[in-house]
N, CA, C and O atoms as a GROMACS GRO file, in nm:
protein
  204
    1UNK      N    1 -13.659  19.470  -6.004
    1UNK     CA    2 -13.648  19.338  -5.942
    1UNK      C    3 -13.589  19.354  -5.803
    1UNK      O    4 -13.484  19.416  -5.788
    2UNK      N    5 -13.638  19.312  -5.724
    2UNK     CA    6 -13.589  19.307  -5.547
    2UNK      C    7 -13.573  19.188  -5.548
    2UNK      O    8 -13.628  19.090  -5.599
    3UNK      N    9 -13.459  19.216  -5.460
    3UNK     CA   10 -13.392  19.071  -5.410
    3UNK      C   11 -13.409  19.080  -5.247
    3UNK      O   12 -13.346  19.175  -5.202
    4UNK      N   13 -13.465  19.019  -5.166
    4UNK     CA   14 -13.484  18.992  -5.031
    4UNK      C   15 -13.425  18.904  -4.984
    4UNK      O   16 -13.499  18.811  -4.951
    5UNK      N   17 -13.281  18.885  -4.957
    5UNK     CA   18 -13.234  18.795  -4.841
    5UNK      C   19 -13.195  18.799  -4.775
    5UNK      O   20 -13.112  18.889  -4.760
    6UNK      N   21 -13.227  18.674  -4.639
    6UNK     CA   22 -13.258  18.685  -4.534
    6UNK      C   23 -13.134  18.602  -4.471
    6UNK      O   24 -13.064  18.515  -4.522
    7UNK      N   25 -13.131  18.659  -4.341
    7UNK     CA   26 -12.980  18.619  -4.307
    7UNK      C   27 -13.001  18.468  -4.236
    7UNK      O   28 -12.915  18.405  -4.297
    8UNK      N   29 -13.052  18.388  -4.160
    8UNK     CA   30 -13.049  18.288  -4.140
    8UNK      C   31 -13.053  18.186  -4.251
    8UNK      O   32 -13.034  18.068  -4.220
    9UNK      N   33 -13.081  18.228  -4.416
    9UNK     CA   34 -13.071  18.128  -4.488
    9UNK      C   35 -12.938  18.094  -4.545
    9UNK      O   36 -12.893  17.985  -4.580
   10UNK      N   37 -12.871  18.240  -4.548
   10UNK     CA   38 -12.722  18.291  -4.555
   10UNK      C   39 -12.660  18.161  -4.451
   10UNK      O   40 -12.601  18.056  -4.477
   11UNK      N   41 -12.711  18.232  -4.310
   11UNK     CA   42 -12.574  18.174  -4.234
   11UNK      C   43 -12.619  18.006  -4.253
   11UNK      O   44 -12.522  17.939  -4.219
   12UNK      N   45 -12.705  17.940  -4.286
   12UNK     CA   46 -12.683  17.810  -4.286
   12UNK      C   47 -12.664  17.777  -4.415
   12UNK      O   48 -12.646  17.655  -4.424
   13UNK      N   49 -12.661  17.824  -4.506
   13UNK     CA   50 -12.563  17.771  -4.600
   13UNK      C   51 -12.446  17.805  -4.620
   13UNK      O   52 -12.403  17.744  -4.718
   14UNK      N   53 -12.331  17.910  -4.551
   14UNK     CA   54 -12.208  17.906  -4.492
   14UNK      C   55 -12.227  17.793  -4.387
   14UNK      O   56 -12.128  17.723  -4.411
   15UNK      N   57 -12.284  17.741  -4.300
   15UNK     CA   58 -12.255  17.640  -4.182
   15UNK      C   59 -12.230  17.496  -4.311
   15UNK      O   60 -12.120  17.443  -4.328
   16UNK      N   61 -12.346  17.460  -4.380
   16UNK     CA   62 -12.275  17.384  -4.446
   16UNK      C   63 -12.211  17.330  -4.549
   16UNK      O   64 -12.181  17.214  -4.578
   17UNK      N   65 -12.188  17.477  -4.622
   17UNK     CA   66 -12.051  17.412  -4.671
   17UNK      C   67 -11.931  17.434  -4.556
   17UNK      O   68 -11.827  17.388  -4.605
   18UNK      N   69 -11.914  17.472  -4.459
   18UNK     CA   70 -11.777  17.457  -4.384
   18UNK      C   71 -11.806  17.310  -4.367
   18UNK      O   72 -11.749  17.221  -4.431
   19UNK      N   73 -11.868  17.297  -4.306
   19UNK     CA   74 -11.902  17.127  -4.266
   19UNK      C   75 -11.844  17.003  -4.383
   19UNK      O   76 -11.753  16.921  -4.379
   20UNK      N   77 -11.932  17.034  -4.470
   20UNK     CA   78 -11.861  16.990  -4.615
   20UNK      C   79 -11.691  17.008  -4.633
   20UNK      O   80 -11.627  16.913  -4.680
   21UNK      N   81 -11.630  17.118  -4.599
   21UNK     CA   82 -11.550  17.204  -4.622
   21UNK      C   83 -11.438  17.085  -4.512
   21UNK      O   84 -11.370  16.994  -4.559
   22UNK      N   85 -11.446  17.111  -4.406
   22UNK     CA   86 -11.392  17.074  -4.240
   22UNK      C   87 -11.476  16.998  -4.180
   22UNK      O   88 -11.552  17.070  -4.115
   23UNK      N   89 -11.505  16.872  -4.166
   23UNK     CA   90 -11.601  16.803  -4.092
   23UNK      C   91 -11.559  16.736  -3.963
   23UNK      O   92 -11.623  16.668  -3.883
   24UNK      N   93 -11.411  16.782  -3.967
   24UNK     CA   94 -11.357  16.763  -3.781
   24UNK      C   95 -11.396  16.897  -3.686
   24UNK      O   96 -11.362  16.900  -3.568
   25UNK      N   97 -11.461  16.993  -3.741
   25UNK     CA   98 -11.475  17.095  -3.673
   25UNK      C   99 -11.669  17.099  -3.664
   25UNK      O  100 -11.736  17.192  -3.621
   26UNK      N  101 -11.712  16.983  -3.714
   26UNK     CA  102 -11.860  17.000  -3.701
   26UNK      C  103 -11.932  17.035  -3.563
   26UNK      O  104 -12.039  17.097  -3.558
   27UNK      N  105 -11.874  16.996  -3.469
   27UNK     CA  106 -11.951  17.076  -3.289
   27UNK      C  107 -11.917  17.246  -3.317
   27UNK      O  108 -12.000  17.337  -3.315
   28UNK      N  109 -11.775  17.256  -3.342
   28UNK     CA  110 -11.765  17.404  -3.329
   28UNK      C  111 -11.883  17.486  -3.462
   28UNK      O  112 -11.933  17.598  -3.449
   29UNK      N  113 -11.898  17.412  -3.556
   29UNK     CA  114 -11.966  17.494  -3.663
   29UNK      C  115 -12.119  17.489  -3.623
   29UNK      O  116 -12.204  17.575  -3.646
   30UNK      N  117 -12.137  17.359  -3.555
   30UNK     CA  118 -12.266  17.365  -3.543
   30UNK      C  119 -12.350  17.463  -3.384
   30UNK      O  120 -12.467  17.499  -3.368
   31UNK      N  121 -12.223  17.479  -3.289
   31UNK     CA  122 -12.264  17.538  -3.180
   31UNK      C  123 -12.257  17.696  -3.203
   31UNK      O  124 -12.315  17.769  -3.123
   32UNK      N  125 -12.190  17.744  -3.304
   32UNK     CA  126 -12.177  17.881  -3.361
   32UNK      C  127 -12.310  17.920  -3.432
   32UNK      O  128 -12.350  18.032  -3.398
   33UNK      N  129 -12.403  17.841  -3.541
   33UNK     CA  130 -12.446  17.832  -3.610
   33UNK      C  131 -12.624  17.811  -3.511
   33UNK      O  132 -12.728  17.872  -3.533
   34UNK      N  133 -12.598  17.708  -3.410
   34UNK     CA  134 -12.754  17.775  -3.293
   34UNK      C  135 -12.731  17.855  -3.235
   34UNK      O  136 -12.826  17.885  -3.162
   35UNK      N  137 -12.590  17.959  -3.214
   35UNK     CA  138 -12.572  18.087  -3.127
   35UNK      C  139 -12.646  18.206  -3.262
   35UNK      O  140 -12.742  18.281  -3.246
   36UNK      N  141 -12.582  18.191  -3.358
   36UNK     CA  142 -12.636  18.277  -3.442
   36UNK      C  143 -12.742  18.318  -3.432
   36UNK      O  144 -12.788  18.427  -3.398
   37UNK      N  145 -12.819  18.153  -3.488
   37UNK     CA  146 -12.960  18.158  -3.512
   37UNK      C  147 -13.032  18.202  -3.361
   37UNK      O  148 -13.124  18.282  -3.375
   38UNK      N  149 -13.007  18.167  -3.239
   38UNK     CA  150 -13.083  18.242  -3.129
   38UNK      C  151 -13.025  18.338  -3.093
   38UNK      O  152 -13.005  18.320  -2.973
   39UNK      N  153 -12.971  18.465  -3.132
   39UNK     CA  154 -12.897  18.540  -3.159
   39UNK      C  155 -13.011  18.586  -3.248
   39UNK      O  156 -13.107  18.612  -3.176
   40UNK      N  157 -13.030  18.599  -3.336
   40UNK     CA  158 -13.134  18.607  -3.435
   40UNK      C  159 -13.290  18.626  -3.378
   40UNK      O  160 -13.338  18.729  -3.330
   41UNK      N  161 -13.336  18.538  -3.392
   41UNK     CA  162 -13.423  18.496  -3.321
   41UNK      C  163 -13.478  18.597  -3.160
   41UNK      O  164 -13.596  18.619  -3.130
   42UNK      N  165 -13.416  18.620  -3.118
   42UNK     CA  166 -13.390  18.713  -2.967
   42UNK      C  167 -13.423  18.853  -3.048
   42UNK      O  168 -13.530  18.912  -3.044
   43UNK      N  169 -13.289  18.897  -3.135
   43UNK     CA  170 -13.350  19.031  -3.138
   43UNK      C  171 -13.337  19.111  -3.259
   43UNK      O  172 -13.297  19.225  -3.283
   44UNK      N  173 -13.401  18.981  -3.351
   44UNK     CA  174 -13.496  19.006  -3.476
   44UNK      C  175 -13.349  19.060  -3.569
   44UNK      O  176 -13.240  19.078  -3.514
   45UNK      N  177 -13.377  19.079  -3.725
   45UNK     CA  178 -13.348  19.089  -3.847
   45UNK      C  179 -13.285  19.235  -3.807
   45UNK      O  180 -13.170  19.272  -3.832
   46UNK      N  181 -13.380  19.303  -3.744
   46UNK     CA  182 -13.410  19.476  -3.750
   46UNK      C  183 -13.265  19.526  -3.642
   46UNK      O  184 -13.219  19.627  -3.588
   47UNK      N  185 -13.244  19.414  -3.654
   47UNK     CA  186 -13.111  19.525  -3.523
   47UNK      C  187 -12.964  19.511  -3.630
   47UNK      O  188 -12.879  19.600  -3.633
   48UNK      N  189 -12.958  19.408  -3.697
   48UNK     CA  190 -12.853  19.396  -3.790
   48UNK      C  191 -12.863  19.509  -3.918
   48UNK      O  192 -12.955  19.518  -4.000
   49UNK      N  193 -12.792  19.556  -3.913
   49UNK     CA  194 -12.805  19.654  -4.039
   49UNK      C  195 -12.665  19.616  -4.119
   49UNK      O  196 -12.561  19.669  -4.080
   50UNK      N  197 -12.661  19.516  -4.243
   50UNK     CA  198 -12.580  19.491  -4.296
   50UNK      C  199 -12.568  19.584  -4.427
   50UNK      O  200 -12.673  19.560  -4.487
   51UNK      N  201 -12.504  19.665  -4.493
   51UNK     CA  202 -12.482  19.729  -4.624
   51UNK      C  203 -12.373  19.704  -4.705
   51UNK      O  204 -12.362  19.762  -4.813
   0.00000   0.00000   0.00000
């Protein structure tokens, strides 16, 4: 059985439960959370090597 997951589905479901979590901090979670993702996006899955 393989498990494939993918990190932008990760980081937005950490974005919201903090949100849930802290919802006076929603600009900071949410401006972290489009840095990520275009962060991501720019230069692909393949440069993160998480283990």
């Amino acid at each position: 059985m393989n498990i494939n997951l993918g990190l932008t589905p990760l980081i937005s479901l950490v974005a919201g439960i903090l949100i849930l979590v802290m919802p006076k901090l929603l600009n900071f979670i949410v401006a972290i959370y489009l840095i990520m993702i275009g962060l991501i996006g720019l230069f692909g899955t393949g440069a993160l090597h998480i283990r």
